[in-house]
mmJSON file of the N, C-alpha and C atoms, coordinates in Angstrom:
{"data_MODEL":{"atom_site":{
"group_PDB":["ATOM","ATOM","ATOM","ATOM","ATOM","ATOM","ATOM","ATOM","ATOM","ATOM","ATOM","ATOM","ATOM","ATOM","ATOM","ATOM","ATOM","ATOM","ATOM","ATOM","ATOM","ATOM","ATOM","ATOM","ATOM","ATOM","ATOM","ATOM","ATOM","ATOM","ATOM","ATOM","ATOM","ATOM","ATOM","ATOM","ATOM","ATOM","ATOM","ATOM","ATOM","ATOM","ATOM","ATOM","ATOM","ATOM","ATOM","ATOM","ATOM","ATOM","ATOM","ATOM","ATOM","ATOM","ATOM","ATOM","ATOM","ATOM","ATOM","ATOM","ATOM","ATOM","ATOM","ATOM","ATOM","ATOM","ATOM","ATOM","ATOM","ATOM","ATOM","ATOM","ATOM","ATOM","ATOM","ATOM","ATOM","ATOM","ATOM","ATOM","ATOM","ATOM","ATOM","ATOM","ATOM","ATOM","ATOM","ATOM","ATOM","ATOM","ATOM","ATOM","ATOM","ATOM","ATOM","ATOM","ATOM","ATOM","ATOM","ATOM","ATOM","ATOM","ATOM","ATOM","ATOM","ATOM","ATOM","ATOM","ATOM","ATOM","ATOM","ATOM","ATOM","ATOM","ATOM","ATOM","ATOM","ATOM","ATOM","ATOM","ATOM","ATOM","ATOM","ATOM","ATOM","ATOM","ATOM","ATOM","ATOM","ATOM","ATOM","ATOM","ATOM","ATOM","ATOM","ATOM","ATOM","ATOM","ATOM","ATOM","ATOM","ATOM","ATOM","ATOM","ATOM","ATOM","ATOM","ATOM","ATOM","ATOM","ATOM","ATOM","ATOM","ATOM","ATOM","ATOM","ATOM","ATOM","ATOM","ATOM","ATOM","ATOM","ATOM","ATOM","ATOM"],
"id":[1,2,3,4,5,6,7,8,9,10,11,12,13,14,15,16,17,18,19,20,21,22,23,24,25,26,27,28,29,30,31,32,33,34,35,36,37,38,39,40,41,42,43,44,45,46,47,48,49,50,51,52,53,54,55,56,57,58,59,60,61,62,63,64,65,66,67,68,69,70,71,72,73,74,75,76,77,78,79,80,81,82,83,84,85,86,87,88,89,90,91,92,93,94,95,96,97,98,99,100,101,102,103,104,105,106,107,108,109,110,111,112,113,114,115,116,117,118,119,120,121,122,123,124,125,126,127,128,129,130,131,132,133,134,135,136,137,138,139,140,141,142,143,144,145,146,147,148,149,150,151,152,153,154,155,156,157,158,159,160,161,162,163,164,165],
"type_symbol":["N","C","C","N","C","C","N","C","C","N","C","C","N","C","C","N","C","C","N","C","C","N","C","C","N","C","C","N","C","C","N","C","C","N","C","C","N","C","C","N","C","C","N","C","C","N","C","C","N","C","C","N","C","C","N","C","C","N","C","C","N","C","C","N","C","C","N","C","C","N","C","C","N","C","C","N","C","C","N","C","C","N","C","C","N","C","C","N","C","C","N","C","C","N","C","C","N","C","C","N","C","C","N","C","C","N","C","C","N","C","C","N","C","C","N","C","C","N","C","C","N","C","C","N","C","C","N","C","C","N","C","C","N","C","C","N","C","C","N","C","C","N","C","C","N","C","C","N","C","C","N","C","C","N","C","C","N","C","C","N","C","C","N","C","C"],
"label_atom_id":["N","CA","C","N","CA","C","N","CA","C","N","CA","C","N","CA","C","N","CA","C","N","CA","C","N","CA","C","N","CA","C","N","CA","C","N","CA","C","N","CA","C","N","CA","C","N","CA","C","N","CA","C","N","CA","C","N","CA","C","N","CA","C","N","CA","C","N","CA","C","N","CA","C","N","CA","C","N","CA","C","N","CA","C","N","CA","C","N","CA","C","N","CA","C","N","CA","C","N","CA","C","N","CA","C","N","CA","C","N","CA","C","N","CA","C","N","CA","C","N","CA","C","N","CA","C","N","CA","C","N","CA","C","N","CA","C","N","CA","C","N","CA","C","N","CA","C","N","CA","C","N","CA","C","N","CA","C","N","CA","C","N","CA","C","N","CA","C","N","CA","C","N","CA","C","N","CA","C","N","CA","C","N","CA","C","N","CA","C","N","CA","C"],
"label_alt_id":[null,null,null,null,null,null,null,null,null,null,null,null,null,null,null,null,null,null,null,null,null,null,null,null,null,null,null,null,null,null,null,null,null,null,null,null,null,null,null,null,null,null,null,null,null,null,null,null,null,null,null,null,null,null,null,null,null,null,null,null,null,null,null,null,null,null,null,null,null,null,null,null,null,null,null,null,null,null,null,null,null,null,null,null,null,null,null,null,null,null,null,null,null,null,null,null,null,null,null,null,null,null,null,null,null,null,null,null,null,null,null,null,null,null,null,null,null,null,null,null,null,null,null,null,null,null,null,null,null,null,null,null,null,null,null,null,null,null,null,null,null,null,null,null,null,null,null,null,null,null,null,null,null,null,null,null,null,null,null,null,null,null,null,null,null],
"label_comp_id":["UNK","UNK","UNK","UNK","UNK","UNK","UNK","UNK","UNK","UNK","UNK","UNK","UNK","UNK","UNK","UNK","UNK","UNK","UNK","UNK","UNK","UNK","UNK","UNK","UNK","UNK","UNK","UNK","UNK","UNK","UNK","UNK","UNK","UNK","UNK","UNK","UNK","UNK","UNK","UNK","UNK","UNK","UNK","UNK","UNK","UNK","UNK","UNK","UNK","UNK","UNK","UNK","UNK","UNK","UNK","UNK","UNK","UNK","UNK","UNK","UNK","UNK","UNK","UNK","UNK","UNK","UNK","UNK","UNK","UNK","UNK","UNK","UNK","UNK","UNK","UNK","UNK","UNK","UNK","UNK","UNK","UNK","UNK","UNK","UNK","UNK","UNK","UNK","UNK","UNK","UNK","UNK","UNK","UNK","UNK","UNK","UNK","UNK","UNK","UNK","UNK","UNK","UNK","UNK","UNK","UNK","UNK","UNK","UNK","UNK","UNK","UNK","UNK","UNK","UNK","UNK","UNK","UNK","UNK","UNK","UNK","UNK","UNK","UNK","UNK","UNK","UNK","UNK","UNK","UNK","UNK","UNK","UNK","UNK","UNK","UNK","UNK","UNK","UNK","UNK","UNK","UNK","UNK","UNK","UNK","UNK","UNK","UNK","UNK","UNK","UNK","UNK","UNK","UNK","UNK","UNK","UNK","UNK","UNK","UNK","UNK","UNK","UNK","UNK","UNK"],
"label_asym_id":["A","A","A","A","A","A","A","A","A","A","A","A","A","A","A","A","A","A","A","A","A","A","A","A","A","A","A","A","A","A","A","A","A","A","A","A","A","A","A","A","A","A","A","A","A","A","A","A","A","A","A","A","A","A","A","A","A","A","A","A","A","A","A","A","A","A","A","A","A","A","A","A","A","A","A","A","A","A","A","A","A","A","A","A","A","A","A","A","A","A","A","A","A","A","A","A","A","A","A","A","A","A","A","A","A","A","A","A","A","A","A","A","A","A","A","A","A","A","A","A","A","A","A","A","A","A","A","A","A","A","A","A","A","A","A","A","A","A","A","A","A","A","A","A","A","A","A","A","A","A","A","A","A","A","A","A","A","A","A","A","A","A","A","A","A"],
"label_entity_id":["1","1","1","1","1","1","1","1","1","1","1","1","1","1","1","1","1","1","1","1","1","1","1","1","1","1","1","1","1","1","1","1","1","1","1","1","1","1","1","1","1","1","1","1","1","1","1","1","1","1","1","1","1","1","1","1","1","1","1","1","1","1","1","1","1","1","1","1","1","1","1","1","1","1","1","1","1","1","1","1","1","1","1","1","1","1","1","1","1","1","1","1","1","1","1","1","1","1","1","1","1","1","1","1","1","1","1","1","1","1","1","1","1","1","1","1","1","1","1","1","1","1","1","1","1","1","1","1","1","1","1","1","1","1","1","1","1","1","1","1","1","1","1","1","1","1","1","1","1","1","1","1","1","1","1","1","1","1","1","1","1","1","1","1","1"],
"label_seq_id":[1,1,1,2,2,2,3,3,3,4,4,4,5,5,5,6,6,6,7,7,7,8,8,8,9,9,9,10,10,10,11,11,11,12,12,12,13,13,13,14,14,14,15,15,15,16,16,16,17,17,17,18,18,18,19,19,19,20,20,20,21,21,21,22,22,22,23,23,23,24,24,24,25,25,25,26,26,26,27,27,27,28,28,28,29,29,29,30,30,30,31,31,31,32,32,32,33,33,33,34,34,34,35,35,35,36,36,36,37,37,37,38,38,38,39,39,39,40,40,40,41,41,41,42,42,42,43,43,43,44,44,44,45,45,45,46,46,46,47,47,47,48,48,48,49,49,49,50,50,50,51,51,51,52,52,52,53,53,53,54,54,54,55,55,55],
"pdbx_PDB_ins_code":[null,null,null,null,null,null,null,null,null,null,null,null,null,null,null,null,null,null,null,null,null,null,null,null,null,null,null,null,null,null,null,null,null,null,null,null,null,null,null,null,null,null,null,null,null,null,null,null,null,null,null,null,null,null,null,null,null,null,null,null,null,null,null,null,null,null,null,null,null,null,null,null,null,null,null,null,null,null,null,null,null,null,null,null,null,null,null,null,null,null,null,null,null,null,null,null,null,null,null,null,null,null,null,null,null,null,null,null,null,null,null,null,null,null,null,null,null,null,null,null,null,null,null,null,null,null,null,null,null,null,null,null,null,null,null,null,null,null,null,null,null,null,null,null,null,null,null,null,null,null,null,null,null,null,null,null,null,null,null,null,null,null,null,null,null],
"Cartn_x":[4.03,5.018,6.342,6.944,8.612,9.463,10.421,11.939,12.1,12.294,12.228,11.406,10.378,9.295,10.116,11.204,12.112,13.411,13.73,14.684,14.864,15.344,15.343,16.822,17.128,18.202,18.107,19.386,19.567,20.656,20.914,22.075,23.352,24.456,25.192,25.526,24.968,25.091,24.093,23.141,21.795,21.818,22.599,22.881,24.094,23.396,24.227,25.797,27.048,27.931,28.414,27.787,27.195,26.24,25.763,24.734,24.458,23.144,23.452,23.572,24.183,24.318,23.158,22.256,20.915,20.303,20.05,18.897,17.692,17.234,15.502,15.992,17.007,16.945,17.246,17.317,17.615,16.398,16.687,15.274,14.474,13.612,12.284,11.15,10.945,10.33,8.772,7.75,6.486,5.448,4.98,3.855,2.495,1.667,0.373,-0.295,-0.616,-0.999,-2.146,-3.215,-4.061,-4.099,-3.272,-3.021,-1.717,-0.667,0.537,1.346,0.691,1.46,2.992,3.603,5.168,5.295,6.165,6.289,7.816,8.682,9.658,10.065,9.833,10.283,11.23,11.325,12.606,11.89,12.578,12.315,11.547,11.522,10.957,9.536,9.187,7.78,7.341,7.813,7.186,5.946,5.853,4.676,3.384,3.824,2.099,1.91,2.528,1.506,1.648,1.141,0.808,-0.449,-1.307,-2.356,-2.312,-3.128,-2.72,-2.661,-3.626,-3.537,-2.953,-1.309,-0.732,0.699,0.708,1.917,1.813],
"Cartn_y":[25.185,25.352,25.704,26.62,27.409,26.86,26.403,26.241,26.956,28.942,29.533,29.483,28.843,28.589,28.064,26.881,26.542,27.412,28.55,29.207,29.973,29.249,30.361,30.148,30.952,30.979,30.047,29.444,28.308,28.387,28.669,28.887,28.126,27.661,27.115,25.854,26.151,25.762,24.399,24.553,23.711,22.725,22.889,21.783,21.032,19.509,18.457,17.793,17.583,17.649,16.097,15.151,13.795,13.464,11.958,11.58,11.266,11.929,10.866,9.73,9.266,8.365,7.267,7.68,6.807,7.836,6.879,7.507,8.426,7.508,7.956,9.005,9.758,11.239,12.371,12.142,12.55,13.355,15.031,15.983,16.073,16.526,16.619,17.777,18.383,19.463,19.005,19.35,19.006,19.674,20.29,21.515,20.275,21.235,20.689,21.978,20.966,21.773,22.028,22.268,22.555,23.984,24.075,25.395,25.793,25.416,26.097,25.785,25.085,24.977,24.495,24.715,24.044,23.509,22.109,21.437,20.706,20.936,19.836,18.778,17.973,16.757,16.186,14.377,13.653,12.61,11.999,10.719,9.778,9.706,8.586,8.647,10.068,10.323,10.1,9.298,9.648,8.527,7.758,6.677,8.015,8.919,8.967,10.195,9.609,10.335,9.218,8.232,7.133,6.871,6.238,5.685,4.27,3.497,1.863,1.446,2.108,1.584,2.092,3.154,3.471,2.313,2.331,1.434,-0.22],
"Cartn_z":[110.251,111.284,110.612,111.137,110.643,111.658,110.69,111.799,112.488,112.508,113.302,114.224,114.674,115.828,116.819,116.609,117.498,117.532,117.557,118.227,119.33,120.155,121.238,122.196,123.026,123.609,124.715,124.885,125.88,127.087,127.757,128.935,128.463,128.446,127.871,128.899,129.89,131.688,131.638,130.417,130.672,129.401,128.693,127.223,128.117,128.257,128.607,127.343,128.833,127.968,128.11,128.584,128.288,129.006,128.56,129.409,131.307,131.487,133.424,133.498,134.683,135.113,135.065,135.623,135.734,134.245,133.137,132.483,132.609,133.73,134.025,134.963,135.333,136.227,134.818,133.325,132.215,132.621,132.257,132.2,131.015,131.128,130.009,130.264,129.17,128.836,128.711,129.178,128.776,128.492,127.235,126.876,126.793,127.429,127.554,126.383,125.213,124.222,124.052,124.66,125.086,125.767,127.301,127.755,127.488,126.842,126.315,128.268,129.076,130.39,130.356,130.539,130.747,131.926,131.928,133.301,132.917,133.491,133.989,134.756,134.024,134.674,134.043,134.776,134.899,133.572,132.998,132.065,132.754,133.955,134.62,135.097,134.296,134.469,133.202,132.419,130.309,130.254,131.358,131.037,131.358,132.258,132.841,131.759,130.168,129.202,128.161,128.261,127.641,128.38,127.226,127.473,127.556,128.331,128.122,126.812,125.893,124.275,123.393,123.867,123.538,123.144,122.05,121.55,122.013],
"occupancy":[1.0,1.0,1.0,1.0,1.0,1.0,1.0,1.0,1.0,1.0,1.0,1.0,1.0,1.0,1.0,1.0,1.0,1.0,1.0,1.0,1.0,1.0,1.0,1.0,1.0,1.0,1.0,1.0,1.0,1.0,1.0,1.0,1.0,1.0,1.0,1.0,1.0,1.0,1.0,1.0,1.0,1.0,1.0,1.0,1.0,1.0,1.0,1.0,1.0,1.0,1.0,1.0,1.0,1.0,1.0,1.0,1.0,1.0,1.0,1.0,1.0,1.0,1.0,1.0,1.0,1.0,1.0,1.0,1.0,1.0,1.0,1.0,1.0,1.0,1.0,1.0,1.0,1.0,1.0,1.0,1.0,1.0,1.0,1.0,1.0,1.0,1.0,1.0,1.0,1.0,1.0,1.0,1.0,1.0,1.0,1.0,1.0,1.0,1.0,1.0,1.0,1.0,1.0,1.0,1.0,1.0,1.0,1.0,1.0,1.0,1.0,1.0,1.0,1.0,1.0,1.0,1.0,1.0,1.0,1.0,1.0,1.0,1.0,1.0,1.0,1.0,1.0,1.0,1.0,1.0,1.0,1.0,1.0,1.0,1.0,1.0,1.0,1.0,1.0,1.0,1.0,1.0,1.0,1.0,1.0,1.0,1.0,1.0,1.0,1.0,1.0,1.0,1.0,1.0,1.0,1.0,1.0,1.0,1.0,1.0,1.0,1.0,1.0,1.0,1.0],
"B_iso_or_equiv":[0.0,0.0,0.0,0.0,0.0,0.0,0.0,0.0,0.0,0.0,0.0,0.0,0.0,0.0,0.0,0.0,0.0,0.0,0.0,0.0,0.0,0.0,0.0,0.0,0.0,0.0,0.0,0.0,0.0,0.0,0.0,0.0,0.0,0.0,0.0,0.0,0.0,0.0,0.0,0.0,0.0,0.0,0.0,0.0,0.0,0.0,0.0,0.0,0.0,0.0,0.0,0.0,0.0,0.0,0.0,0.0,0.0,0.0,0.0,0.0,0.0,0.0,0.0,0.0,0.0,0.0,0.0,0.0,0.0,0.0,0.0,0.0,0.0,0.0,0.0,0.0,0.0,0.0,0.0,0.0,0.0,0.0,0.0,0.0,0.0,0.0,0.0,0.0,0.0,0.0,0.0,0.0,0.0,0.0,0.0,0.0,0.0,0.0,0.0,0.0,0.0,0.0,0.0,0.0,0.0,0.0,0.0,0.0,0.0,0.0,0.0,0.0,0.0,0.0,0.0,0.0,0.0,0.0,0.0,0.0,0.0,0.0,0.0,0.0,0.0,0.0,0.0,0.0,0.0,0.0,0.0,0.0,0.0,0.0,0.0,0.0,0.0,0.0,0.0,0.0,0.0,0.0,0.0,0.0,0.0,0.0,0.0,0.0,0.0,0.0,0.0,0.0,0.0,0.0,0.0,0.0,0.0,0.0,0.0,0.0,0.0,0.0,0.0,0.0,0.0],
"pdbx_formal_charge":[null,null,null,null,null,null,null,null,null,null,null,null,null,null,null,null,null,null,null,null,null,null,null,null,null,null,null,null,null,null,null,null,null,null,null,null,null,null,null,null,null,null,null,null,null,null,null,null,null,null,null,null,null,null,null,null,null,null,null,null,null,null,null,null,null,null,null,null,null,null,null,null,null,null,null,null,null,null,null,null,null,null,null,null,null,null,null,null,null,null,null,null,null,null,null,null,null,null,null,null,null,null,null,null,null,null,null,null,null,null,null,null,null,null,null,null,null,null,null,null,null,null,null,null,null,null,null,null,null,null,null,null,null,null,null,null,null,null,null,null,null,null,null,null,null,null,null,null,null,null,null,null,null,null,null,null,null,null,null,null,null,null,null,null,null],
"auth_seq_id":[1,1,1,2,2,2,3,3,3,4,4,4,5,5,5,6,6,6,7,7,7,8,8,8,9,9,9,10,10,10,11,11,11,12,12,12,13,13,13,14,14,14,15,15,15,16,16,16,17,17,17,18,18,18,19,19,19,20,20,20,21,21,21,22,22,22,23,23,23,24,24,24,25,25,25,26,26,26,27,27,27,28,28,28,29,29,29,30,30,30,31,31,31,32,32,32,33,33,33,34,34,34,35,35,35,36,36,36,37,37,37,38,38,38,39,39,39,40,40,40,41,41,41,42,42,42,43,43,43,44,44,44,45,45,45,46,46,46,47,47,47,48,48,48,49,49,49,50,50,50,51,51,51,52,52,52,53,53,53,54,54,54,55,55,55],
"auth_comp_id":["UNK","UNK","UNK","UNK","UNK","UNK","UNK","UNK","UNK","UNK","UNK","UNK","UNK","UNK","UNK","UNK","UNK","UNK","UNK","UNK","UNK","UNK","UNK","UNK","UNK","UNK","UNK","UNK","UNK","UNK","UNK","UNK","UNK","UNK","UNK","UNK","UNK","UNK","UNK","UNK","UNK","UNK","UNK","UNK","UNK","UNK","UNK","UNK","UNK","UNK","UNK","UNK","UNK","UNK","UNK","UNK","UNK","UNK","UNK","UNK","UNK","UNK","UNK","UNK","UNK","UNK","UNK","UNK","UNK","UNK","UNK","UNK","UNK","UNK","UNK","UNK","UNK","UNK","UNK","UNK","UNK","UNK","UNK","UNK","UNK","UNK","UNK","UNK","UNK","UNK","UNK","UNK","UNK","UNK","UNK","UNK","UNK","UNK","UNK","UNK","UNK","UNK","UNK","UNK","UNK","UNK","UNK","UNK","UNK","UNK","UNK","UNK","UNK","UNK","UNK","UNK","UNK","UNK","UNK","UNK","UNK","UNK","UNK","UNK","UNK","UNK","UNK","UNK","UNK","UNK","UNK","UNK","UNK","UNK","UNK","UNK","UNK","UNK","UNK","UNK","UNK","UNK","UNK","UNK","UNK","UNK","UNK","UNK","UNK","UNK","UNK","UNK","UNK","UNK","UNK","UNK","UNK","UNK","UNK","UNK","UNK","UNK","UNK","UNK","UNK"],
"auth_asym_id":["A","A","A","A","A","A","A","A","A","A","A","A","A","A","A","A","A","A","A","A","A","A","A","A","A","A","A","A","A","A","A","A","A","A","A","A","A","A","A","A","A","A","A","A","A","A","A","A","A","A","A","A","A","A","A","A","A","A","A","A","A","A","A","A","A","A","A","A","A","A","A","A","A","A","A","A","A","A","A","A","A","A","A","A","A","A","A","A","A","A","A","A","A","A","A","A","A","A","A","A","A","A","A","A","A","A","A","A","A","A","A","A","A","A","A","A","A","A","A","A","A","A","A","A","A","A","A","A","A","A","A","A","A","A","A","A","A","A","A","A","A","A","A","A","A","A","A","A","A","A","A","A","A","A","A","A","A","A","A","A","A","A","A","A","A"],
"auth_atom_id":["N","CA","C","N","CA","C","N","CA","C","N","CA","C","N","CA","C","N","CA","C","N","CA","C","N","CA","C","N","CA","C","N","CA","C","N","CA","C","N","CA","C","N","CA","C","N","CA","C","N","CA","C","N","CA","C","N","CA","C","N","CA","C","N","CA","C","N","CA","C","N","CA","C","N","CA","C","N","CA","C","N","CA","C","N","CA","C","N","CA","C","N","CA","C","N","CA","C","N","CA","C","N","CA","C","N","CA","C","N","CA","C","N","CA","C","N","CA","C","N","CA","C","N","CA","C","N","CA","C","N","CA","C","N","CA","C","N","CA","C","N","CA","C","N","CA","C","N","CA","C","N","CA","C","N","CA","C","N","CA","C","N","CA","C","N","CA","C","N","CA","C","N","CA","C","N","CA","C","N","CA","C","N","CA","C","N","CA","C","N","CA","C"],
"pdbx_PDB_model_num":[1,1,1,1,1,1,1,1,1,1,1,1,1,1,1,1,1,1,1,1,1,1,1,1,1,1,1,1,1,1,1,1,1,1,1,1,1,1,1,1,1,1,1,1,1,1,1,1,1,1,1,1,1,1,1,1,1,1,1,1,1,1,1,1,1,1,1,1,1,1,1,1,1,1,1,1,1,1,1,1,1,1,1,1,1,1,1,1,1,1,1,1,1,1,1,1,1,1,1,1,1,1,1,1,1,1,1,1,1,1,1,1,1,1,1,1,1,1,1,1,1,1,1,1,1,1,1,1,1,1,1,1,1,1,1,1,1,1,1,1,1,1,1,1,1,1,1,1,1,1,1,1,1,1,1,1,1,1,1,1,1,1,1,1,1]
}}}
C-alpha cells in the first residue's frame, strides 16, 4: 500500500472546523472491502460492525 493511495480531493466545505455538538451525529465513511461499496453514516452506527467477540 502507497501513501499516494490516500490522496484525493476534499471540498473545503466538508473538513470539520471543530467538533459536533453531540459526538455520535460525528460522520463516518464506510468501505465494505469486499465490494469496494461506500456508505455514510453517523458514529452512532460503529457498533453494527463489531462482532459480540469483538474487543
Amino acid at each position: 500500500m502507497k501513501l499516494s493511495q490516500f490522496r484525493f480531493d476534499l471540498p473545503l466545505n466538508l473538513i470539520a472546523q471543530h467538533p459536533t455538538k453531540k459526538r455520535e451525529e460525528s460522520r463516518m465513511m464506510v468501505i465494505d472491502r469486499k465490494t469496494g461499496n461506500i456508505e455514510n453514516r453517523t458514529f452512532r452506527d460503529i457498533m453494527d460492525y463489531f462482532d459480540d467477540k469483538d474487543v
